[in-house]
C-alpha positions as CSV (number, residue, x, y, z in Angstrom):
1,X,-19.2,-62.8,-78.7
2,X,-18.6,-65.8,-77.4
3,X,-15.9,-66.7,-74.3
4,X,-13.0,-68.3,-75.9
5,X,-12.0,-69.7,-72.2
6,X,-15.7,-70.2,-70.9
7,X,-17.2,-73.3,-70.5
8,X,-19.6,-73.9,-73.6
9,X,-19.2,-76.4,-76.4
10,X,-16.0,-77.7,-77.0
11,X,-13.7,-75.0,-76.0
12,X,-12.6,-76.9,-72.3
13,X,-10.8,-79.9,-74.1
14,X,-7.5,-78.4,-74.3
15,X,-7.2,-77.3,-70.4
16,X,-8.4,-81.4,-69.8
17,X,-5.8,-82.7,-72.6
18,X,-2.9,-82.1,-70.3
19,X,-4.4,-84.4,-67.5
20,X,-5.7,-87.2,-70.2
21,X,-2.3,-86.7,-71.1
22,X,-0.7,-87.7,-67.8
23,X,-2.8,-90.7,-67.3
24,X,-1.5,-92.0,-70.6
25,X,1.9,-91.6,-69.9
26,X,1.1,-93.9,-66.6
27,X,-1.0,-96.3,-68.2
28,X,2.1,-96.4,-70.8
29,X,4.8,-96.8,-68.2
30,X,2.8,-99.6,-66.6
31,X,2.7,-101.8,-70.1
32,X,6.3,-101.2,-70.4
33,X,7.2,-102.4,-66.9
34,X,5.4,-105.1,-67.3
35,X,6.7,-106.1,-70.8
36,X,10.1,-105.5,-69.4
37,X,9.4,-107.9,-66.5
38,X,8.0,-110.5,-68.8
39,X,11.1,-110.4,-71.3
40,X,13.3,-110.6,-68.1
41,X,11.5,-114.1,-67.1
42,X,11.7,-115.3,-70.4
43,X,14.8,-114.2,-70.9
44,X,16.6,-116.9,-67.8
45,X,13.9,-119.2,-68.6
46,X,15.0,-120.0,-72.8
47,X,18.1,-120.0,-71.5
48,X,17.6,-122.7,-69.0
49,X,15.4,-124.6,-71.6
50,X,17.4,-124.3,-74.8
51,X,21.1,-124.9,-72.9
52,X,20.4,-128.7,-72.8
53,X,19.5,-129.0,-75.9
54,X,22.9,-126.9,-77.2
55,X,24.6,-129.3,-74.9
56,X,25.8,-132.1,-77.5
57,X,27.0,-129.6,-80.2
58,X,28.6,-128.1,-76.9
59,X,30.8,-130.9,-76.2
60,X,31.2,-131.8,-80.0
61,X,32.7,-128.1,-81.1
62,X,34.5,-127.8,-77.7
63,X,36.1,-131.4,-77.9
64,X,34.6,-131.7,-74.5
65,X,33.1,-134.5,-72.3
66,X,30.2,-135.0,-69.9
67,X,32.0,-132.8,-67.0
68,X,31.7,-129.5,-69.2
69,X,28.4,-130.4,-70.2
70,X,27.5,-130.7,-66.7
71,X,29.6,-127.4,-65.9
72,X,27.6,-125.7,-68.3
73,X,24.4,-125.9,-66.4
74,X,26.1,-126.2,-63.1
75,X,27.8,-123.1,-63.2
76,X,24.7,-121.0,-64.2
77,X,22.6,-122.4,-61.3
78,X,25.2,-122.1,-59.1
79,X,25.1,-118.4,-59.3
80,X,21.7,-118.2,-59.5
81,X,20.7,-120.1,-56.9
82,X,23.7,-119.3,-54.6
83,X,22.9,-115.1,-55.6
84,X,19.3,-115.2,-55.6
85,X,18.6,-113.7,-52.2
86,X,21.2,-111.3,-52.6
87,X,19.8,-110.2,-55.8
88,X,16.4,-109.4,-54.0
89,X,18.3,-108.4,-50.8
90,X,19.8,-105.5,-53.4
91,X,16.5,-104.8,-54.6
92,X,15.3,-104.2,-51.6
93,X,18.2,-101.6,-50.1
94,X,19.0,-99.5,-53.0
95,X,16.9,-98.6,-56.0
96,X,15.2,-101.9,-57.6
97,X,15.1,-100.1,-60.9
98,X,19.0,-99.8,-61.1
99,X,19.5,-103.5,-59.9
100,X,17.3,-104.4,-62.4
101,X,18.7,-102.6,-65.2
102,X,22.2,-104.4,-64.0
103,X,21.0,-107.4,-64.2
104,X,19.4,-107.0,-67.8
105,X,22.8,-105.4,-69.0
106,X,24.7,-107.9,-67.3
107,X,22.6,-111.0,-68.8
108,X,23.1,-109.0,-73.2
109,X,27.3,-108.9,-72.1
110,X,27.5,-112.6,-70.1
111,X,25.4,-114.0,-72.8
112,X,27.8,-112.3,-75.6
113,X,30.4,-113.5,-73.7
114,X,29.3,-117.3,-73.7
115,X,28.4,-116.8,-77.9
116,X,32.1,-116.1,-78.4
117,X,33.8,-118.4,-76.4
118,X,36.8,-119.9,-78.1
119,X,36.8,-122.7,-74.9
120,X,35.1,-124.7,-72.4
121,X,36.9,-122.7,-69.3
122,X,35.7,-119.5,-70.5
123,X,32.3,-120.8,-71.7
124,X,32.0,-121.8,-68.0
125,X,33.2,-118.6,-66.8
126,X,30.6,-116.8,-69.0
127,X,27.8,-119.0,-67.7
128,X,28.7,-118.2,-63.8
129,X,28.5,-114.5,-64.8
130,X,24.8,-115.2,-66.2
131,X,24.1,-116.7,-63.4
132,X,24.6,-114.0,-61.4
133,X,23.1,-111.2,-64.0
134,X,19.8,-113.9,-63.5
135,X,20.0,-113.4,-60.2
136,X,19.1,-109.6,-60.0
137,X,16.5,-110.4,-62.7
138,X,14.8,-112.9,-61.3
139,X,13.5,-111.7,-58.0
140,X,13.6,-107.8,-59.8
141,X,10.7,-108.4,-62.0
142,X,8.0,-109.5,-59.5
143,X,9.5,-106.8,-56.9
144,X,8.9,-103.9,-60.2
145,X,5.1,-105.7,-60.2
146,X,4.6,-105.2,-56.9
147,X,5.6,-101.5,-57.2
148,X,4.2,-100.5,-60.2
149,X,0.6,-102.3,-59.5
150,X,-2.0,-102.2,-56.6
151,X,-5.0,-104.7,-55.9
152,X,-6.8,-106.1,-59.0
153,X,-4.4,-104.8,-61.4
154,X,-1.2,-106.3,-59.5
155,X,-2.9,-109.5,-59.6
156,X,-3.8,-109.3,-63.2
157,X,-0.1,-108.1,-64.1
158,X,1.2,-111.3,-62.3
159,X,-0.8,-113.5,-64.2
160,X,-0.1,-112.2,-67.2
161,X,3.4,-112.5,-66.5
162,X,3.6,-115.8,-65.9
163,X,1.1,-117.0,-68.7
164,X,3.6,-115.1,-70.9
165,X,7.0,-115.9,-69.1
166,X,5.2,-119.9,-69.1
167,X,5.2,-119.4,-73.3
168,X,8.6,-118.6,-73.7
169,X,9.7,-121.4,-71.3
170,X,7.9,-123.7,-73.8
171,X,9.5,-122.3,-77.0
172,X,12.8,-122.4,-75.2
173,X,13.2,-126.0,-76.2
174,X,11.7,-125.6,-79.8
175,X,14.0,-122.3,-80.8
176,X,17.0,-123.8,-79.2
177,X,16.6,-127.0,-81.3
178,X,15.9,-125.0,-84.5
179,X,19.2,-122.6,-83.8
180,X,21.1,-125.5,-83.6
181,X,19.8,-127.5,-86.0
182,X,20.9,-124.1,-88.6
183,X,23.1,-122.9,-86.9
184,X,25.2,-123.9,-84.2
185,X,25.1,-123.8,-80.3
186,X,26.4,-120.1,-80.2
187,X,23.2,-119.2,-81.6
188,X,21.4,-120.1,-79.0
189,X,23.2,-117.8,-77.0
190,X,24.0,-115.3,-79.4
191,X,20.2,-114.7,-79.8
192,X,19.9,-113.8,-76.0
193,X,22.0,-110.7,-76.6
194,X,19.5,-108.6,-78.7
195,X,16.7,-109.9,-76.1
196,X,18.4,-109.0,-73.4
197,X,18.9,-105.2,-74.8
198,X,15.2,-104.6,-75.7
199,X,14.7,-105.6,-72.5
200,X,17.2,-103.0,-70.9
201,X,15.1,-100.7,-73.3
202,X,12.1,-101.3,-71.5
203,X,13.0,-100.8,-68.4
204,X,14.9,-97.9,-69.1
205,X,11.7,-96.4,-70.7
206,X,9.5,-97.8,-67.8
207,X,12.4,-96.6,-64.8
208,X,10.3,-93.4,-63.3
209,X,12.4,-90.1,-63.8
210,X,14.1,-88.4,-61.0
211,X,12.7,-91.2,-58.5
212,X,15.2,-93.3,-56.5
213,X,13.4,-95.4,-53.5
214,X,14.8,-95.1,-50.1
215,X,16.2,-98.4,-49.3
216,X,15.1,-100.3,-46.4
217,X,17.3,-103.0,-44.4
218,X,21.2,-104.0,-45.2
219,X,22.6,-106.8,-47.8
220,X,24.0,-109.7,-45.7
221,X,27.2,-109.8,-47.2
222,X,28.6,-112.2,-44.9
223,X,25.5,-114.7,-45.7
224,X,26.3,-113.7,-49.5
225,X,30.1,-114.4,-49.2
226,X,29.7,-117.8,-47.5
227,X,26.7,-119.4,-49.4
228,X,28.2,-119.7,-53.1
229,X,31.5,-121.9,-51.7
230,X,28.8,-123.3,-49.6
231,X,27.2,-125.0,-52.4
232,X,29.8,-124.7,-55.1
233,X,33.0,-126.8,-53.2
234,X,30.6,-130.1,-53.1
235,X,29.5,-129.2,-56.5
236,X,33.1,-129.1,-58.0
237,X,33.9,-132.6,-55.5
238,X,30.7,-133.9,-57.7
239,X,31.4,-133.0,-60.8
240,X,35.2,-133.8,-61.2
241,X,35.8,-136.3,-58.3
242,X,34.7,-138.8,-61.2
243,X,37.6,-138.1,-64.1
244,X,40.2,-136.9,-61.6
245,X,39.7,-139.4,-58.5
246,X,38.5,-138.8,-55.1
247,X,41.9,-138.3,-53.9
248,X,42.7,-135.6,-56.0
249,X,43.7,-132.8,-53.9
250,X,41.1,-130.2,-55.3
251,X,38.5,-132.6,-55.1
252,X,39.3,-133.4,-51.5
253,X,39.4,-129.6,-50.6
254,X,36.5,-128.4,-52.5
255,X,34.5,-130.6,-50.7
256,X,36.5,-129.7,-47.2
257,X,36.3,-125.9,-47.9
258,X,32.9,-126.1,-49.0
259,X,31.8,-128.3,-45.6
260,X,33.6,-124.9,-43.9
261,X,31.6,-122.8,-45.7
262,X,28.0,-124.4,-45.0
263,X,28.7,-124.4,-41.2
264,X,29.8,-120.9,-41.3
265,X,26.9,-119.5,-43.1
266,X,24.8,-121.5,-40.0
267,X,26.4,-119.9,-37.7
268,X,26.8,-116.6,-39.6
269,X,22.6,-116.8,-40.4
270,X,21.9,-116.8,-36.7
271,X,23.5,-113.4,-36.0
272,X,23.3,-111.2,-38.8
273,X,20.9,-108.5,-38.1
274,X,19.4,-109.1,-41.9
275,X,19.9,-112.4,-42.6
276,X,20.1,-113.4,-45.6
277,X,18.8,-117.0,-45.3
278,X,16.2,-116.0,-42.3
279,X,16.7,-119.3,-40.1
280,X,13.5,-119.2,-37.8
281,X,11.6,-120.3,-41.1
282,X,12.8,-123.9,-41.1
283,X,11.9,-124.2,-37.3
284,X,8.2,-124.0,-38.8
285,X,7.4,-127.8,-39.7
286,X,5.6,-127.0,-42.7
287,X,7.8,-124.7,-44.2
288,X,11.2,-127.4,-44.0
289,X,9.2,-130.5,-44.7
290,X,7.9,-128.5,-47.7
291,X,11.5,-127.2,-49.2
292,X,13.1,-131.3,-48.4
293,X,10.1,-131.8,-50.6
294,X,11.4,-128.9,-53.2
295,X,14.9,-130.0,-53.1
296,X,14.6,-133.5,-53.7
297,X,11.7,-132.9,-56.0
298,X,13.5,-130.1,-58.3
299,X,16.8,-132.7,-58.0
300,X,14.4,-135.1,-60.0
301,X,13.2,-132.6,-62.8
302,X,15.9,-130.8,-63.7
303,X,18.2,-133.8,-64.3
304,X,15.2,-135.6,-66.4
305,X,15.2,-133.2,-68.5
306,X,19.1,-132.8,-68.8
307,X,20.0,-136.3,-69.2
308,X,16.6,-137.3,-71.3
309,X,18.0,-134.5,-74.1
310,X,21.4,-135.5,-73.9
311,X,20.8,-139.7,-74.2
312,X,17.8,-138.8,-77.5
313,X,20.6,-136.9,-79.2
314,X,23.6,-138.8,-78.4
315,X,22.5,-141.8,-78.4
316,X,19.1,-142.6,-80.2
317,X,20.0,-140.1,-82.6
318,X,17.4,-137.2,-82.2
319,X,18.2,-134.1,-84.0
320,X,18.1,-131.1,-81.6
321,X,14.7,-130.0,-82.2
322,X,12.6,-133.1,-82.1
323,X,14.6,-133.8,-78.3
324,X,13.7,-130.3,-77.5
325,X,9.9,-131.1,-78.5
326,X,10.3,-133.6,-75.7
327,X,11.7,-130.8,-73.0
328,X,9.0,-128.8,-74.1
329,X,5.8,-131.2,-73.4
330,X,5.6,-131.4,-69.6
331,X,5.9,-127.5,-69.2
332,X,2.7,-127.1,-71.6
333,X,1.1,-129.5,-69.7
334,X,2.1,-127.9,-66.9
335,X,0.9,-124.5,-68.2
336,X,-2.6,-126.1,-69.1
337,X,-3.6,-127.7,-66.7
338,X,-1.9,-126.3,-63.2
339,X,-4.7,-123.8,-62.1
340,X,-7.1,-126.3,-62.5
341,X,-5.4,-128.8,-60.1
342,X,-4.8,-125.4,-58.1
343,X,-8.3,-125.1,-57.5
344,X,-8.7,-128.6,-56.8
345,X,-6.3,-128.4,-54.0
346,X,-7.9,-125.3,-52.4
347,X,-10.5,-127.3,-52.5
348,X,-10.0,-130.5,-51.1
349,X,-6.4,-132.2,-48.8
350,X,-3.5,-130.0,-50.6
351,X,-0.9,-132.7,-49.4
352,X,-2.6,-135.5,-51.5
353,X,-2.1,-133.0,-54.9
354,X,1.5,-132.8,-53.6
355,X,2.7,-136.0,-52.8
356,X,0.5,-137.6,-55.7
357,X,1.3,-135.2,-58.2
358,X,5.3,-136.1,-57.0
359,X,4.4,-140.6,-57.4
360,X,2.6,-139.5,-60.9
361,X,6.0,-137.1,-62.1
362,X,7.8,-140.2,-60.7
363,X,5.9,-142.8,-63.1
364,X,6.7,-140.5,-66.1
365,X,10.2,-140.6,-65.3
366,X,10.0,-144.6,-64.6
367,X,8.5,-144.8,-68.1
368,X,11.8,-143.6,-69.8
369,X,12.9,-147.5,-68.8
370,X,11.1,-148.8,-72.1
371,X,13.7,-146.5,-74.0
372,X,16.7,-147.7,-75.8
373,X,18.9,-146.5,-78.7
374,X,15.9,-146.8,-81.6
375,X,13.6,-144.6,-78.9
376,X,10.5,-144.1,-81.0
377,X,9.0,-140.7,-80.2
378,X,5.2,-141.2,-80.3
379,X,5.6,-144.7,-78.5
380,X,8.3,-144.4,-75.8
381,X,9.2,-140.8,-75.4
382,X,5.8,-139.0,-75.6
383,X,3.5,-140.8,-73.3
384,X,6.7,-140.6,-70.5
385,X,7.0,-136.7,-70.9
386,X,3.0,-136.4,-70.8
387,X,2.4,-138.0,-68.2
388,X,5.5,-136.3,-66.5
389,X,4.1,-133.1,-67.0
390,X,0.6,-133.9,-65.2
391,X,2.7,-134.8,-62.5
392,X,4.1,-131.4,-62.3
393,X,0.4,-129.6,-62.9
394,X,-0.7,-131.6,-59.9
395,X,1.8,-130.5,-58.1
396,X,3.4,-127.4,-58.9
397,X,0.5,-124.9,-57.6
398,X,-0.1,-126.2,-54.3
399,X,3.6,-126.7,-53.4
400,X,3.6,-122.4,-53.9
401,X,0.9,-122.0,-52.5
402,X,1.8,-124.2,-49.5
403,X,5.3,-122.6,-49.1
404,X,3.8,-119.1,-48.9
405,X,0.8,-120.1,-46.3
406,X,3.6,-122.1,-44.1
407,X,5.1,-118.4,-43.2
408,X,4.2,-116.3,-40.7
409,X,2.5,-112.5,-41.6
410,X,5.0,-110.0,-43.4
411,X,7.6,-113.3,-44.3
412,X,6.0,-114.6,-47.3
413,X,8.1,-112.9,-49.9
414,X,11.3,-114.1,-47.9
415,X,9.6,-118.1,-47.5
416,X,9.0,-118.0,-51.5
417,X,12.7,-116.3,-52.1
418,X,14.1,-118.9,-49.9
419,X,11.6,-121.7,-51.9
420,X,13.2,-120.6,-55.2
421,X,16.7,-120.5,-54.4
422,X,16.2,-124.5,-53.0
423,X,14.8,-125.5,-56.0
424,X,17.7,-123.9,-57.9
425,X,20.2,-125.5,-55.6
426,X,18.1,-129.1,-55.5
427,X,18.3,-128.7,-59.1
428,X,22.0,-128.4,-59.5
429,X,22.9,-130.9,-56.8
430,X,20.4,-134.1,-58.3
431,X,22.0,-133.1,-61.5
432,X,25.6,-133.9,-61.0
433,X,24.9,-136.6,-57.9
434,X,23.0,-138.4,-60.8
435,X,25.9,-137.9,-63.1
436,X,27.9,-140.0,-60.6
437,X,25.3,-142.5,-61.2
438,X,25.9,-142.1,-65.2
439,X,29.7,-142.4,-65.3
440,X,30.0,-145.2,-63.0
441,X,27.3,-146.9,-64.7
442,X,28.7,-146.7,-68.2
443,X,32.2,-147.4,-67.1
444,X,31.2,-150.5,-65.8
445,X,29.0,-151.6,-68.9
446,X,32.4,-150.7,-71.2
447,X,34.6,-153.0,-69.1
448,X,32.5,-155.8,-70.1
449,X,32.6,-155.0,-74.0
450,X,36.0,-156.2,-74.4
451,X,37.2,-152.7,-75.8
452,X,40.4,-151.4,-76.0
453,X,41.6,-149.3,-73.1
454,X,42.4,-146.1,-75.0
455,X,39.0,-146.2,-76.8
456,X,37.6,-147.2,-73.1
457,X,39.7,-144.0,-71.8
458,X,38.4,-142.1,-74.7
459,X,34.3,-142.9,-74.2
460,X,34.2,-142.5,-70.1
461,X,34.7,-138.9,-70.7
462,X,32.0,-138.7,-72.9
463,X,28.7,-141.1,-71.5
464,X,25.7,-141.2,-73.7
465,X,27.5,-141.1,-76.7
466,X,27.0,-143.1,-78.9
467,X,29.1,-142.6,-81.8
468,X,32.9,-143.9,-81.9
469,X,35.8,-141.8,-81.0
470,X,38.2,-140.6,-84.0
471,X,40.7,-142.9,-84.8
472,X,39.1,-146.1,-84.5
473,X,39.5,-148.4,-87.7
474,X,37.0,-148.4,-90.0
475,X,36.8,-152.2,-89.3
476,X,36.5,-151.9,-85.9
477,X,34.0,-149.2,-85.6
478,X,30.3,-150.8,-85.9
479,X,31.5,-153.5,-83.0
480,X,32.4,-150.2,-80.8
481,X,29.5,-148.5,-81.9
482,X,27.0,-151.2,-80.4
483,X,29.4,-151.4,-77.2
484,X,28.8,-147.7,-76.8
485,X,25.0,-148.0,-77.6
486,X,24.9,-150.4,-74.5
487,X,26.6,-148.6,-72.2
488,X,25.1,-145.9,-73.2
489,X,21.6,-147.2,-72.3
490,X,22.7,-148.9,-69.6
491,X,23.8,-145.5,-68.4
492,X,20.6,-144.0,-68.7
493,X,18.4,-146.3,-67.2
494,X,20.4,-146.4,-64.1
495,X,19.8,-142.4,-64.6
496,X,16.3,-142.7,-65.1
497,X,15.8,-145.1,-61.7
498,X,18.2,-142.8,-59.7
499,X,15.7,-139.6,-61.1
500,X,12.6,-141.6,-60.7
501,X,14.1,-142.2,-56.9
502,X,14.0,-138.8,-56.0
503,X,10.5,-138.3,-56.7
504,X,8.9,-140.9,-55.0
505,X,11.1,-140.0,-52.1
506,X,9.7,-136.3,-52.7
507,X,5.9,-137.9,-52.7
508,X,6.8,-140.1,-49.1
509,X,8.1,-136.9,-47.7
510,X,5.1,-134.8,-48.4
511,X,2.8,-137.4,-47.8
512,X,4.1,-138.2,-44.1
513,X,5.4,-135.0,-43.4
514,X,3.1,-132.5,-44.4
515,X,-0.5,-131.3,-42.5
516,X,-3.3,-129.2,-44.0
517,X,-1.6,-125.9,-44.3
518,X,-3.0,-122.8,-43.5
519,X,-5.0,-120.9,-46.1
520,X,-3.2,-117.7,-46.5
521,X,-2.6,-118.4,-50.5
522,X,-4.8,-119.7,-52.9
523,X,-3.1,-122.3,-54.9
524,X,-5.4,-121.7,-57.9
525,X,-3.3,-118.3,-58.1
526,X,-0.1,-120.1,-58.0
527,X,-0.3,-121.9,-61.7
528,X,3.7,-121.4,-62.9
529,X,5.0,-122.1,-59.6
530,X,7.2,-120.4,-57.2
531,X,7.2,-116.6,-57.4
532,X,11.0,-116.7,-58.3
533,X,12.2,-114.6,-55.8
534,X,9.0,-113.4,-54.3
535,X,9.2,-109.4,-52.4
536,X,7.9,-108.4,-49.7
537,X,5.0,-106.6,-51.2
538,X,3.2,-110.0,-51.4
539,X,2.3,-109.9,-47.6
């Protein structure tokens, strides 16, 4: 009779199954992880794609003017950008699976939050508390790659998350339109609640059982306390020295408590024992010629894309999604074409790819001067936004790639961490200096339309609009229309030159400034950009 437990025919599969078994459970836990860091990334990124194009219906539910629309994105970056290091700092010291779970939670409730808000103050106070659940997500999902995955598979995990983190960044504009367009702005946000908790699923699934990492290193709290008011009190100066005067008392010490905060967090920087910003990285020429490139370069972006969607639909009449189609094109050009510029940089002078990708973004942006209220899509707004966006896939890639090389060995994570939060802040600070630029612009333009002051008072709280304010005569509303249309265009071309500015400031910069970097990273691996909050694993 034959051995039941001997090692002929078929009988040995079940003492294998239990191994097989094991290794499917891994290879499982890995997918998951990695979904759960790609939904993270898409989550902030619809969010930062669809918000300008809830904006108008924003302002319109909310009876609200330019300042709250600018609030709206200000007060998410500001978290984000002024939290980012902390949130990989957290990461880092306690268990990166808990302070990414917190930050997925803390994204579903924020964003439920922001969908129910009955007004602007606590819209805004729902969008700093995104903000700061982005902030533990953003840096948390490349630090879970970097643990889950080793050698060929880490890098094939990163480039799947951002080819599938890039998607969702494009259909941010295109969803966002179509939720408004049937819906209303809350949807937009309303539909980041359900993502957000099959995103806590995941990682919940993928979290390894009865595992905590010891933590390494402390959280600068000191650098985390000071950097918010750092960047936030001239924020606040920006964005409401405008409508309530640059005498106003809280405009005056927002930008005199701020001031106090920046040179504390200097001087706080130099002698913490884990700094938070590490300081010695900007003594390395390439590294602070490279971020003055990223903050006046990310200053340029964002606002073209904040004030291009707010001027089609509130002025030329766009309906949410077809001004979302225009957010959308750069970043699929961008997506398409960046790792082949990548290579191209590796290649040959990565400087040149940098500062001419930066003059090329800049002549998309210049091309938004042909624009007016009658904008026609295929003719004026298209060819801008396309060749915008092979601006940015020149660029993007070796920018990365150059950050990371331009920092010495086991600081790259940190150099990338500290890349990401500049952009953030360069994006928020070009926003609202530009906005300046906007208000002034179009209150000029109305005093020489022979209004009347309360409709004047009325329309300076709400630039690029286009439409009367209630309550003017029936008979009196096409002449106020046109005077708004001009003003309103006006407005945005001094916009658009101020934007346009900033990136051929951003192109002299890195074309006098930079050297050939070191080769540490390959730009052709660097195709969405800056790691967002790159960990230490990377060196």
């Amino acid at each position: 009779m034959r051995d039941e437990k001997g090692t002929g025919g078929g009988k040995t599969a079940p003492a294998a199954a239990p191994y097989a078994s094991a290794g499917d459970r891994a290879a499982a836990s890995k997918r998951q992880a990695l979904v759960a860091c790609i939904l993270s990334s898409s989550l902030v990124g619809m969010d930062g794609m669809m918000t300008p194009v809830a904006l108008p219906d924003i302002a319109d539910d909310l009876n609200a003017g330019l300042a709250v629309q600018q609030w709206v994105v200000a007060a998410f970056l500001l978290a984000l950008g002024g939290l980012l290091l902390v949130g990989g700092a957290l990461g880092d010291v306690f268990d990166r699976w808990r302070i990414f779970a917190t930050g997925a939670a803390g994204f579903g409730v924020s964003a439920l939050l922001v969908t129910l808000a009955p007004t602007a103050p606590l819209l805004v106070a729902g969008r700093l508390l995104q903000g700061a659940a982005a902030a533990l997500l953003v840096p948390g999902a490349l630090a879970v790659i970097t643990t889950v995955f080793e050698g060929d598979e880490r890098s094939r995990a990163i480039g799947s998350w951002t080819a599938w983190s890039g998607l969702s960044v494009i259909g941010g504009p295109l969803v966002g339109g179509a939720l408004v367009d049937a819906v209303s702005w809350r949807a937009v946000y309303g539909v980041l609640v359900p993502m957000a908790a099959v995103t806590l699923f995941f990682i919940l699934r993928a979290t390894p059982r009865g595992v905590r990492e010891a933590g390494t290193g402390r959280v600068d709290w000191g650098g985390a306390f000071l950097a918010v008011p750092a960047v936030g009190g001239p924020v606040f100066a920006l964005i409401q020295g405008p409508g309530s005067g640059w005498g106003d008392p809280w405009v005056l010490g927002a930008l005199v408590a701020g001031a106090m905060a920046a040179a504390g967090l200097a001087w706080w920087e130099r002698r913490a024992r884990d700094p938070l910003l590490p300081v010695r990285l900007f003594r390395i020429p390439a590294f602070a010629v490279l971020n003055v490139v990223t903050l006046t370069l990310y200053g340029a972006l964002i606002s073209s894309g904040f004030y291009t969607v707010l001027f089609l639909q509130q002025t030329a009449g766009y309906p949410p999604a077809a001004a979302g189609l225009a957010a959308a094109v750069p970043v699929l050009v961008l997506l398409v074409l960046s790792r082949r510029f990548g290579a191209l940089a590796d290649r040959y002078e990565p400087r040149w790819f940098i500062a001419g990708g930066a003059l090329v973004a800049a002549a998309g942006i210049l091309l938004m001067l042909r624009t007016d209220a009658g904008a026609d899509f295929l003719s004026t707004v298209l060819p801008s936004v396309l060749v915008h966006g092979v601006g940015l896939a020149m660029l993007v890639a070796p920018l990365t790639s150059g950050v990371l090389s331009a920092a010495p060995a086991g600081l790259a994570g940190a150099a990338s961490g500290v890349n990401n939060a500049v952009a953030r802040i360069g994006s928020l600070l070009g926003m609202v200096a530009v906005g300046i630029m906007v208000s002034v612009s179009f209150s000029a333009a109305l005093d020489d339309q022979a209004l009347p002051p309360a409709v004047v008072r009325q329309a300076q709280e709400r630039p690029l609009v286009g439409a009367p304010p209630a309550g003017v005569p029936a008979s009196e509303r096409e002449h106020v229309r046109r005077a708004l249309s001009t003003a309103s265009v006006d407005a945005f071309h001094t916009a658009v030159g101020a934007i346009g500015g900033l990136a051929l400031l951003a192109a002299v910069v890195g074309a006098v400034g930079l050297r050939r970097p070191q080769r540490g990273f390959a730009a052709a691996r660097c195709p969405g950009g800056s790691l967002h909050g790159a960990h230490h694993d990377l060196d």
